[in-house]
matplotlib code that plots the C-alpha trace (Angstrom):
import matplotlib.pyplot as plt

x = [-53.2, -52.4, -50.3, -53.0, -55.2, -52.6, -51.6, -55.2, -56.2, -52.5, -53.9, -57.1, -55.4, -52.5, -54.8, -56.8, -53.1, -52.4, -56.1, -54.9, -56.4, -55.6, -52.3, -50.9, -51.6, -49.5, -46.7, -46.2, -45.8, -43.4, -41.8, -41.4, -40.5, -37.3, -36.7, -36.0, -39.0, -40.5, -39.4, -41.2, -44.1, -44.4, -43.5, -46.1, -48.7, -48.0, -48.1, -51.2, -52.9, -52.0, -53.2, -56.6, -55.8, -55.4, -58.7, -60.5, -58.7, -59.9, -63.4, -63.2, -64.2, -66.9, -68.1, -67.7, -69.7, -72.7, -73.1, -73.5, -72.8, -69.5, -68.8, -70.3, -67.2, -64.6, -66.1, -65.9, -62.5, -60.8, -62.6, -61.6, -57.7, -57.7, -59.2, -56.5, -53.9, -55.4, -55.1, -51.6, -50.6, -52.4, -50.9, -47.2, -47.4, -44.3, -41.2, -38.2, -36.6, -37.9, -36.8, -33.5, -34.7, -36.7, -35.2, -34.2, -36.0, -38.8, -39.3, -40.8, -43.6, -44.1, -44.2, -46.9, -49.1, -48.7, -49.8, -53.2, -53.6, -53.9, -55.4, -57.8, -59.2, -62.8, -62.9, -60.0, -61.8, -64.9, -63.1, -61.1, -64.0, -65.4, -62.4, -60.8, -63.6, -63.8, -60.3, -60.2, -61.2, -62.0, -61.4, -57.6, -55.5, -54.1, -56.1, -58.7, -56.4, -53.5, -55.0, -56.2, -53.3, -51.3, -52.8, -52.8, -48.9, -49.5, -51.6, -49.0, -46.3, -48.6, -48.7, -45.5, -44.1, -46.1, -46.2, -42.4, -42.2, -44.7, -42.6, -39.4, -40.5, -42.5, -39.4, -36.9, -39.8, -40.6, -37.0, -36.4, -40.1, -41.0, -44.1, -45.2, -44.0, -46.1, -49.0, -49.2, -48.9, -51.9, -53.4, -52.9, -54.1, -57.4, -57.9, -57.1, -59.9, -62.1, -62.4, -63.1, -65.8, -67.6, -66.8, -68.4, -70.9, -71.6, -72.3, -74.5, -77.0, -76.9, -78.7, -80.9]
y = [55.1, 54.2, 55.4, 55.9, 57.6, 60.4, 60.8, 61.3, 63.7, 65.6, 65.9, 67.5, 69.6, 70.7, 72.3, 74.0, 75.6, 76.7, 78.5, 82.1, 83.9, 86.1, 83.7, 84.2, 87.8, 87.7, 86.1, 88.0, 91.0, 89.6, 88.4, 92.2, 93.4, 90.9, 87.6, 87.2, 87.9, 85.0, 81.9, 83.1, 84.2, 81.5, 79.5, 81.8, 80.7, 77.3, 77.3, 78.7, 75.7, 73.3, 75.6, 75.4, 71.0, 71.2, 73.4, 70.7, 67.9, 68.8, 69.4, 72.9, 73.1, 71.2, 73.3, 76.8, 75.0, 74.1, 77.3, 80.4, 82.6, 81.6, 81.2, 84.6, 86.0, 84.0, 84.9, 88.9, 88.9, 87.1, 89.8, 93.0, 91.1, 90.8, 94.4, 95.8, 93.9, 95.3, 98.9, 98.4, 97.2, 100.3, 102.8, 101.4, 99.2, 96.9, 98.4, 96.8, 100.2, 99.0, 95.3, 95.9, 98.3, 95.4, 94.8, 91.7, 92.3, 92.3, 88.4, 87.3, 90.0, 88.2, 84.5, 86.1, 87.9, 84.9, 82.7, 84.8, 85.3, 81.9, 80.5, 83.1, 82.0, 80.6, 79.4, 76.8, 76.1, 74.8, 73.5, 71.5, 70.2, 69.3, 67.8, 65.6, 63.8, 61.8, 60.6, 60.1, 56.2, 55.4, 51.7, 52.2, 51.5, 55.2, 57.4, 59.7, 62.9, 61.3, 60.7, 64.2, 65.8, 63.9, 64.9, 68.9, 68.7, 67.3, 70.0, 72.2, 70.9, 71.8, 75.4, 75.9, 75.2, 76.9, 80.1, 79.9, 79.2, 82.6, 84.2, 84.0, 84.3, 87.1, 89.4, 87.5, 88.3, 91.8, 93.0, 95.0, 95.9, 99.0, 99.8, 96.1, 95.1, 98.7, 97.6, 93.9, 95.0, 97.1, 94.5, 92.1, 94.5, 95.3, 91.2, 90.8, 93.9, 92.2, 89.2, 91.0, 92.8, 88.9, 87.4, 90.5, 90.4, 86.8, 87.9, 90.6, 88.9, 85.7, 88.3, 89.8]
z = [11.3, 7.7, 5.5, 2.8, 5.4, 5.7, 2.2, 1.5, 4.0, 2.8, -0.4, 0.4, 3.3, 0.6, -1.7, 0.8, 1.6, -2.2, -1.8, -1.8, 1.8, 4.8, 5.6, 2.2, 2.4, 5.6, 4.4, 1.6, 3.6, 5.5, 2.6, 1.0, 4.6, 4.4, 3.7, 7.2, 8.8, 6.4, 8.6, 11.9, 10.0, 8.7, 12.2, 13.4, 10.7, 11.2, 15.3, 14.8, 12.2, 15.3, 18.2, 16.2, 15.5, 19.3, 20.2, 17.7, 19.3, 23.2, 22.2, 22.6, 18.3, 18.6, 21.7, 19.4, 16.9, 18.7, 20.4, 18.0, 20.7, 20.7, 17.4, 16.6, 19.5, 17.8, 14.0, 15.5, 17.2, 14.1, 11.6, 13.4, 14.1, 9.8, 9.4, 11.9, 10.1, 6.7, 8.2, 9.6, 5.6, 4.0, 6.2, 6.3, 3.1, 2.6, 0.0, -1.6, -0.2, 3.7, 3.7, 4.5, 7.6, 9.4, 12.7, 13.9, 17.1, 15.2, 14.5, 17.8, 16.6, 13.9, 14.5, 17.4, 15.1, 12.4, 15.0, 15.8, 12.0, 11.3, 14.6, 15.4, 11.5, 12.9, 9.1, 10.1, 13.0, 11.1, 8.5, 10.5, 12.0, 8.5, 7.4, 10.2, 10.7, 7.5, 8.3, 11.9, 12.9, 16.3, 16.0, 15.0, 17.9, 17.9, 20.6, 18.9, 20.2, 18.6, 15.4, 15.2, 16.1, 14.0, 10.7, 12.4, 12.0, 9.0, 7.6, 9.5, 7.8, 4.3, 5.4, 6.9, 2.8, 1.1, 2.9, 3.5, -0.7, -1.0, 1.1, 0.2, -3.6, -3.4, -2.4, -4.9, -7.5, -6.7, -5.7, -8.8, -9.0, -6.0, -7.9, -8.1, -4.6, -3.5, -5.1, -3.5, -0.5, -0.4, -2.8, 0.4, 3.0, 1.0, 0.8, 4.8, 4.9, 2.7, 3.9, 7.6, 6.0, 5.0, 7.7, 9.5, 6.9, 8.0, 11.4, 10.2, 8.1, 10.5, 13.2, 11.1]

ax = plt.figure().add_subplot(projection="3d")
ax.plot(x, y, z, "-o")
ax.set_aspect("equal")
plt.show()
């Protein structure tokens, strides 16, 4: 695999990471919550960008992709996962006042429910598929799998700083801001909620 190849699928794959969405949203409630419940969010979020590189990588994407009945299940269990998480951020949104509160017990919890936030994204999934593709060549005399996996950590690597940047900035920004830091996090609860309601949407007019 050339160095060229990688750099260019880095590229693409890095702005796809700037792209505000659900994994932003996460992180930035982590973020308010205490800057140390950033890293294994963002550990989390990043574990779960190479479970999906693996699923992708073992054929199982490609599988999900040809059958709708199974994409429609992973589509459905990723939506209501988002809309729970949107809930959860509504009813106890994240405070300046609470960061400090955050136990440290807590950060397993985290890197867990990063991990299903990001990997349980079926829009990865197909976008993964999309995208690795075009810079995956068989005839290079790294394995298929190995090629694939290979630019996963990379695009890993992508999300794991940024979101840790978003993270750790978005409580050093909003620290002496409790109304601000209040209203992003129920400004990121109602995005994880809206985009559950289109991806559920999706589902929805797909069956009618």
């Amino acid at each position: 695999m050339s160095f060229a190849t990688v750099a260019a699928f880095w590229a693409v794959s890095f702005l796809l990471v700037l792209t505000p969405g659900a994994d932003w949203a996460y992180v930035i409630s982590a973020g308010l919550r205490g800057k140390r419940l950033v890293l294994p969010a963002t550990v989390g979020l990043a574990c779960g960008a190479l479970l999906a590189t693996l699923a992708v990588a073992a054929g199982v994407g490609a599988l999900v992709a040809r059958n709708p009945a199974l994409l429609t299940a992973l589509t459905a269990t990723g939506a209501l996962y988002l809309a729970w998480m949107g809930i959860g951020m509504w009813r106890s949104p994240a405070t300046i006042s609470s960061a400090d509160e955050a136990e440290a017990g807590t950060r397993w919890q985290w890197t867990v429910k990063g991990a299903s936030v990001s990997g349980l994204n079926p829009k990865l999934l197909l976008l993964l598929l999309a995208l690795l593709p075009q810079f995956v060549h068989p005839a290079d005399e790294w394995p298929v799998f190995a090629q694939i996996m290979a630019l996963g950590a990379v695009h890993a690597a992508s999300c794991a700083v940024v979101y840790f940047g978003v993270g750790w900035g978005s409580q050093s920004v909003l620290r002496s801001r409790p109304t601000a830091a209040l209203i992003v996090s129920r400004l990121s609860g109602t995005l994880m909620l809206l985009i559950s309601v289109l991806l559920l949407g999706e589902i929805a007019v797909q069956h009618l």
